[in-house]
VEXFI-794388 format. One record per residue (C-alpha): residue number from 1; residue in one letter; x, y, z. Coordinates in steps of 0.5 Angstrom, whole numbers, plus 500, padded with zeros to 3 digits. Layout:
BEGIN
- NUM  a  X  Y  Z .
...
END
This chain:
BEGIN
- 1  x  934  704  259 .
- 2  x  927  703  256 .
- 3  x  924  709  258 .
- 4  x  930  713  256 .
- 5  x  929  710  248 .
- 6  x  922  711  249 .
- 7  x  922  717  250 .
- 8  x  927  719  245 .
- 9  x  922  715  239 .
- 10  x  916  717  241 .
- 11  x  919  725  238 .
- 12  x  921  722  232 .
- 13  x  915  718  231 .
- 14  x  910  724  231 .
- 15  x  915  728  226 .
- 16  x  915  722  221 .
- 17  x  907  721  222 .
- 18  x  906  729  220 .
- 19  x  910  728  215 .
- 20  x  907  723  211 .
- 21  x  901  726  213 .
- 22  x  903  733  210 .
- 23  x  905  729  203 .
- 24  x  900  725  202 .
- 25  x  899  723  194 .
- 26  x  892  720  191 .
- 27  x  890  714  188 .
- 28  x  891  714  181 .
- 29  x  886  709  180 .
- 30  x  879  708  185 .
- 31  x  881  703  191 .
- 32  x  876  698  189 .
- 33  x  879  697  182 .
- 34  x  885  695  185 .
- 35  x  882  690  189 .
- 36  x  877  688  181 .
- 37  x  885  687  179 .
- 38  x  888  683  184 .
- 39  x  881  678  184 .
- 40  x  882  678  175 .
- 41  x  889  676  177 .
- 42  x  888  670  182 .
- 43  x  882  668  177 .
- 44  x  887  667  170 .
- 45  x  891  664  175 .
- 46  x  886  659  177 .
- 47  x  884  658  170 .
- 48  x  891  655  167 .
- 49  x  892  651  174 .
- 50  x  886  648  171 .
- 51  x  888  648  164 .
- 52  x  894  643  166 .
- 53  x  891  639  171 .
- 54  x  890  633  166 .
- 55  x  898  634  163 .
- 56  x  901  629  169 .
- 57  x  896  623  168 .
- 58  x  898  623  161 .
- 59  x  905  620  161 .
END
């Protein structure tokens, strides 16, 4: 039973794959500045957790 799924996935598998392959599309931006984005994001975030920090000690 197993094997008769296997062999029935692993056609469909290997036609998927050359087709992501065949349609491959480019960054519209360089891979590093998505990581400078999500490091940007995480920093302002950190920032205004900090800013709020004290707001429940006042009351």
């Amino acid at each position: 039973m197993v094997a008769m799924l296997i062999s029935a996935l692993v056609p469909a598998l290997l036609s998927a794959v050359e087709q992501a392959e065949e349609t491959r599309r480019e960054l519209p931006m360089p891979p590093i500045a998505y990581g400078l984005i999500a490091l940007g994001t995480a920093f302002v975030l950190l920032m205004i957790t900090v800013a709020f920090r004290s707001v429940g000690k006042r009351h």
